[in-house]
N, C-alpha and C positions, 0 to 999 in steps of 0.2 A: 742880591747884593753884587755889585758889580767890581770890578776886581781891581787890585792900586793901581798908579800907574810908576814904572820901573824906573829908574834912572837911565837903563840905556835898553837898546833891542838891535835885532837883527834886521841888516836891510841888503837885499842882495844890489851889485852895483856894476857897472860896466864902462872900462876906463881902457882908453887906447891911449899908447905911452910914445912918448918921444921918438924912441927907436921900433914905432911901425909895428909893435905885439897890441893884442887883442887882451884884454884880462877881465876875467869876470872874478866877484871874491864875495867872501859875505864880511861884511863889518860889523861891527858893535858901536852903534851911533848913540849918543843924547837921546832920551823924548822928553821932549819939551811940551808943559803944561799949555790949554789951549788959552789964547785971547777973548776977547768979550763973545764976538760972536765965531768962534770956531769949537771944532768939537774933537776930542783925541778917542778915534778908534781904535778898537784891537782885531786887527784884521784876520781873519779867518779863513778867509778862500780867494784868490784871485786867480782867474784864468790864462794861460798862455794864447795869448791868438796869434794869429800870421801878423797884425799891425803891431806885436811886441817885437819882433824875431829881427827885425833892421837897427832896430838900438839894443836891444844886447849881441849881436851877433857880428855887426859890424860888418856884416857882405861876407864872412870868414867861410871856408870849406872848413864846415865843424869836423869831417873826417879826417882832417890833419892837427886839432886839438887833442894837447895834452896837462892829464889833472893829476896835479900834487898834493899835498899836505894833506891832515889828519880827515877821515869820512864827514865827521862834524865842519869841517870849516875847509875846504876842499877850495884851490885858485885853478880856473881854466885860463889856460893860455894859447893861443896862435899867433903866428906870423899875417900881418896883414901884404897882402899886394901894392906894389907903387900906386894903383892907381885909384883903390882903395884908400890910401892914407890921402892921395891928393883931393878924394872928395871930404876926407871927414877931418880936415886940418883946422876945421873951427873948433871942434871935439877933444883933441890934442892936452892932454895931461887934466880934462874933465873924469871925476869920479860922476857917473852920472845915474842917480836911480832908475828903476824899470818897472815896469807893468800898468799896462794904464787905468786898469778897471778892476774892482773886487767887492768885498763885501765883510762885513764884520759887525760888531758891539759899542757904541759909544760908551765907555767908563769915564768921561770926564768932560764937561759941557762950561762955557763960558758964560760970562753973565747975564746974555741977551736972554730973551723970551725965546727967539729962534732956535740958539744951543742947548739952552736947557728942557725945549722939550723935546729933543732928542735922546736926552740922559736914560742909559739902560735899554735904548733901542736898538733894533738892529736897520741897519742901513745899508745901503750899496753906492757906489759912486765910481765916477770915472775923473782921479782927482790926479794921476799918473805917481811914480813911486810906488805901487801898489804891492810889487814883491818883498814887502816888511811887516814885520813882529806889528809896527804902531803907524799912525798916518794920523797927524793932525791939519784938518782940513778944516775951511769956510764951511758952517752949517747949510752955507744956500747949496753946495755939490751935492749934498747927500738927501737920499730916496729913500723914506719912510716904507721898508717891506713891512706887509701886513704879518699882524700876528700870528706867531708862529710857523713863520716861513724860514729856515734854515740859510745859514749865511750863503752855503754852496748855493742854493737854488736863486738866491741873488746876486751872487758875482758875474755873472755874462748877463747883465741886464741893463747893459748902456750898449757899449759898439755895434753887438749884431743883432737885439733887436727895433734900436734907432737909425743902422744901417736898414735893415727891412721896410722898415717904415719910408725912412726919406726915398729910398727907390720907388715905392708906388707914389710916393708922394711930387717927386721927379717930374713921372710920366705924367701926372696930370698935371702940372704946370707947362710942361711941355707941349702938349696938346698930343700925348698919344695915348691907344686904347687898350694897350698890351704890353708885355714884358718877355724877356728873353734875362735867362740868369746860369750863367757854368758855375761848374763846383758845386752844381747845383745839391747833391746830397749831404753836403757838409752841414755842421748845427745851423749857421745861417740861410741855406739851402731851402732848410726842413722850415723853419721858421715865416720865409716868402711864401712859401707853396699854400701854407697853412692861412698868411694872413690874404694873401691872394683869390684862396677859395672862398674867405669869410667875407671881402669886399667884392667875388664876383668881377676880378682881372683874369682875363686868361693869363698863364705863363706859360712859353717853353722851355724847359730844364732840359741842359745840356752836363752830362757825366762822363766818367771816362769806365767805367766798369759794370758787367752784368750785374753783379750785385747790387752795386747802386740803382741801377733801374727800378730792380725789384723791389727795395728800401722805399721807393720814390711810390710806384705804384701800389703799394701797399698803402700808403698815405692818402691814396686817391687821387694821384696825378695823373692829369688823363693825355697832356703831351711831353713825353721822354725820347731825349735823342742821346744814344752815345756815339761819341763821336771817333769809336777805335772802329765800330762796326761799318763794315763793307758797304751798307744802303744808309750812311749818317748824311749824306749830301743831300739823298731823295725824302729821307724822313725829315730831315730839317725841312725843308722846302715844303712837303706838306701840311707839316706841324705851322709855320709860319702864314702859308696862304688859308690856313684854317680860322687860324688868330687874330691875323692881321698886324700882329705884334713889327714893330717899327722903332722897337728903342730896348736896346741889351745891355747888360750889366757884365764884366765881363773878369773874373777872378783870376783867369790865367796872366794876361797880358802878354806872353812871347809866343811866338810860332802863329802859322796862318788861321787860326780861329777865330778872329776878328774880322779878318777876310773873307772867311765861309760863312759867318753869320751877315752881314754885309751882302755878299753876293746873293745868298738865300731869301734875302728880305725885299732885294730888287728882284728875283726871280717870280717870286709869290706876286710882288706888285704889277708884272708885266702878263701874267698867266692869263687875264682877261681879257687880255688883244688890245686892239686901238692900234692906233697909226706909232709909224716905227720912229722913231729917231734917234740919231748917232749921242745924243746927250744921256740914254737913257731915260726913268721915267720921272716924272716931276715929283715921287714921294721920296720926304725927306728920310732919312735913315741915320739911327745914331746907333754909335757904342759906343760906353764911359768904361773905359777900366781903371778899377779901383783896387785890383789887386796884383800878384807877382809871381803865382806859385813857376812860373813858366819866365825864368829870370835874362833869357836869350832877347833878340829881335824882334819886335811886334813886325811882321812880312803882311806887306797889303797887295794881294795881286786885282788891278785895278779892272774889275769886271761886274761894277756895278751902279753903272753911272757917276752922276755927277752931283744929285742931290743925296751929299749923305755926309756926316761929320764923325769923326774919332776924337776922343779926350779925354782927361782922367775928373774922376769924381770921389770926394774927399768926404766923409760925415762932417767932420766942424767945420769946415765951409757952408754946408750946408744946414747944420743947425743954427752958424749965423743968419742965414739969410732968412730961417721962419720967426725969429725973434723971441725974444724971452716967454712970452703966453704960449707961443704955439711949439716951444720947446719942454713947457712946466706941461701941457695937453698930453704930449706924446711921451712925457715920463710916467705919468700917470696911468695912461693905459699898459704901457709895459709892467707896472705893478701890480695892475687888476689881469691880468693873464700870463703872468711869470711862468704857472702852473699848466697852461693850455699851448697857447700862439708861441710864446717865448721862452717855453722851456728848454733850456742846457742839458746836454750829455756829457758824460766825461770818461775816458775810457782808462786814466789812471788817475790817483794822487798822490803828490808827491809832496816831502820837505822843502825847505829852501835848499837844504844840504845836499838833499837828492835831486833836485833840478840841476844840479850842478856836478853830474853823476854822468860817465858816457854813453850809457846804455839809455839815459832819460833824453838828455839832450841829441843824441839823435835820432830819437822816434821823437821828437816834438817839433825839430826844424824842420823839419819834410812838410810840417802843414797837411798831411794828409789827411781825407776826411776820414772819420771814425776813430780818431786819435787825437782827438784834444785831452791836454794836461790841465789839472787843478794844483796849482800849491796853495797848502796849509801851512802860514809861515809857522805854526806853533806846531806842528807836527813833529815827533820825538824820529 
């Protein structure tokens, strides 16, 4: 039997105010019954990723955040930067929900065929507002997990592993043979390595710590560069003319990483001789970054020719571009191997209450790998 639905719930929310402060709070919103074809979930897991941490966080130095009021309903507050408020002036006296992806229980289903056989299912979706008690959403968002698959084990089952997918997917429209990916140990890390080995793409994984190698090669990856280590330039460069790889994904975004993998990818291409010239070599060379943990400068020191491009790469762009079937294809394999390819770690979970905690939220902003958060908004 599937359970009522309440007159109001919890939704956590993130509101930059007139006078340039940051506020995060939890409220007690309506939920409102679903329309013909929508279905009112009771959300049970939704993940924190690095692409939540820019709309609740609002660019803020969380170490200068400070939490008031009672443990159950707790307000974070900070002072935003001028030049902070002059980017998010559209945002300005917006309460604005958070989380873009989670998973839960349909308890109440709309008149269509499509709502209703969702009723008493569990589902997962990337419908955003995701950090709340309830989410009523269009029945076309939500992914039918197989039975008796736990809500946790379907809430990171849109962004990183449809991020994984469109990256191979990327490269071959692209027209290259190979991948380069940093961060590489992270859940989405783990995830390429896996579906890369199963499609038979080389990748080189790029990390910043021994352990992670180890992580990595325990997985069975057979090229690991870290890039604090003294021979990262030489193993890069090896790893690359091994591969061939010509197209990198690249999570940090600041400081010269993008430039060493760039320079390593013309080194490799030039390693077989031929005749010299001042333009460098005619293979093309990309890196898309698509993430921030490295929030400083992208530095390009230019030593690697002339054929080569930098640019950012976005999932919903790119899921527009494969079209509605070959977006319904790639959800569909994500649900047939949620438990294998696409499986989520989580290294804590937490309340709504407790995300909003300072011990939480600053081991969750770091984005560091091996520390991703789960909130359980029903969690006591």
């Amino acid at each position: 039997m599937t359970p009522a639905r309440p007159d109001t719930g919890l939704e956590l929310r993130s509101l930059v105010t007139p006078d340039a402060t940051l506020e995060l709070s939890l409220l007690q919103v309506p939920v409102a019954g679903p329309e013909a074809n929508e279905v009112l979930i009771r959300v049970e897991a939704a993940p924190i990723n690095p692409s939540d941490l820019a709309l609740l966080f609002a660019g803020i130095d969380v170490s200068t955040a400070t939490v008031a009021g009672p443990a159950d309903s707790p307000v974070v507050t900070a002072a935003l930067s001028p030049a902070a408020v002059r980017a998010l002036a559209a945002r300005v006296g917006a309460s604005l929900p958070v989380g873009n992806e989670g998973a839960g229980t349909v308890i109440e289903a709309g008149s269509s065929p499509t709502a209703q056989a969702l009723l008493g299912k569990t589902v997962a979706l990337a419908g955003g507002g995701m950090y709340a008690q309830y989410r009523c959403v269009d029945a076309s968002l939500c992914l039918e997990l197989p039975d008796g698959t736990p809500a946790s084990a379907g809430a990171s089952s849109f962004v990183n592993p449809l991020t994984a997918l469109g990256m191979v997917e990327t490269m071959r429209r692209e027209g290259h043979s190979a991948l380069v990916h940093t961060a590489a140990a992270s859940n989405l890390g783990q995830m390429l390595h896996k579906l890369c080995l199963a499609e038979d793409v080389p990748l080189v994984n790029i990390v910043r710590k021994p352990e992670q190698e180890e992580l990595l090669r325990a997985l069975g990856a057979v090229h690991v560069c870290n890039s604090t280590s003294p021979s990262f330039v030489d193993d890069l460069i090896d790893a690359l003319r091994v591969t061939s790889a010509t197209l990198a994904f690249d999570a940090i975004g600041g400081g010269p990483l993008a430039s060493q993998i760039l320079t390593g990818m013309e080194a490799a291409a030039t390693a077989s001789g031929g005749a010299y010239s001042r333009y460098g070599s005619t293979t093309h060379k990309q890196v898309y970054i698509y993430g921030g943990l490295d929030r400083g400068p992208t530095v390009l020191n230019r030593s690697f020719g002339m054929a080569w491009g930098i640019g950012g790469w976005l999932l919903t762009p790119f899921l527009q571009s494969i079209g509605a079937d070959g977006f319904q294809a790639l959800r569909q394999r994500v649900a047939a191997e949620l438990a294998t390819t696409f499986a989520s770690t989580y290294s804590k979970e937490v309340s709504l209450a407790e995300a909003l905690q300072p011990e939480a939220f600053a081991a969750y902003a770091l984005a560091s790998t091996g520390a991703k958060y789960l909130i359980a908004p029903h969690k006591i």
